[in-house]
C-alpha positions in Angstrom: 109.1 106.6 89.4 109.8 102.9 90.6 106.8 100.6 90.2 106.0 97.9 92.4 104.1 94.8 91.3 101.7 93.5 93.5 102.9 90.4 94.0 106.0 91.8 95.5 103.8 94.5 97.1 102.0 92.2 98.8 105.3 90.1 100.3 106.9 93.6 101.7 103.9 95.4 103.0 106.2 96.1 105.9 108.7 97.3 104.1 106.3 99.9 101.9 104.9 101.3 104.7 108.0 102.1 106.2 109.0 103.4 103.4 105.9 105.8 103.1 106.4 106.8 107.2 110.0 107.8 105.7 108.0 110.3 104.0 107.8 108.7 99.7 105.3 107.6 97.7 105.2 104.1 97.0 103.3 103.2 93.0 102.1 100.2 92.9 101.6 98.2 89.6 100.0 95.5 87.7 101.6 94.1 84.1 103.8 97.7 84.5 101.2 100.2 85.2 100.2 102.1 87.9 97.0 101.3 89.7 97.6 102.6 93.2 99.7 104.3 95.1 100.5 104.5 98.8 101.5 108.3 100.4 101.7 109.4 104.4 98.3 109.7 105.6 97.5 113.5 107.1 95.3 113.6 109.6 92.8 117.0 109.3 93.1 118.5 113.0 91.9 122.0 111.8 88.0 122.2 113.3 85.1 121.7 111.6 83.3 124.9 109.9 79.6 124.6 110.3 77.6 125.6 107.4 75.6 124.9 104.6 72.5 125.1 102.9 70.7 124.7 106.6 72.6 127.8 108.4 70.9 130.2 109.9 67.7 128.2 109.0 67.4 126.5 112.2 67.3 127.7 115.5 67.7 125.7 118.7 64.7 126.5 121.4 66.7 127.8 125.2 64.5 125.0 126.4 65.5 121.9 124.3 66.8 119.9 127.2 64.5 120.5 129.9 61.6 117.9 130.1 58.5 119.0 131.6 57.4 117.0 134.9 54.3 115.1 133.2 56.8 113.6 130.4 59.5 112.3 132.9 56.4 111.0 134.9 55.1 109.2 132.1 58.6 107.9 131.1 58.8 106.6 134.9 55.5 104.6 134.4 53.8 107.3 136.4 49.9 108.1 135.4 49.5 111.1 133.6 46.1 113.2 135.2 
């Protein structure tokens, strides 16, 4: 495992990164030890799972998005009788 200090790290950024699109880990170092190290970022494409300690808690009324008349009314600056 090569180390890079930062120093140099920092002067061929460009360089590391292509290096890390080519697939390798780059280590980078202070005073000859590791501290960080650069690898290919993965994104996550699988979809999300819903769950936890809520499911199956909470249920969703059919109604949720319908607004009764009086409430858009008073939303429009209409009175409310």
């Amino acid at each position: 495992m090569q180390i890079i200090n930062i120093s140099d790290a920092k002067s061929s950024l460009s360089a590391l990164i292509a290096e890390v699109e080519k697939g390798r880990n780059v280590v980078i170092g202070k005073a000859g030890k590791p501290v960080a190290m650069l690898v290919p970022y993965h994104a996550d494409t699988a979809p999300r799972k819903l769950g936890g300690p809520w499911s199956g808690k909470v249920k969703i009324a059919d109604d949720f998005d319908t607004l009764p008349d009086e409430l858009i009314k008073a939303f429009q600056g209409d009175s409310v009788a």
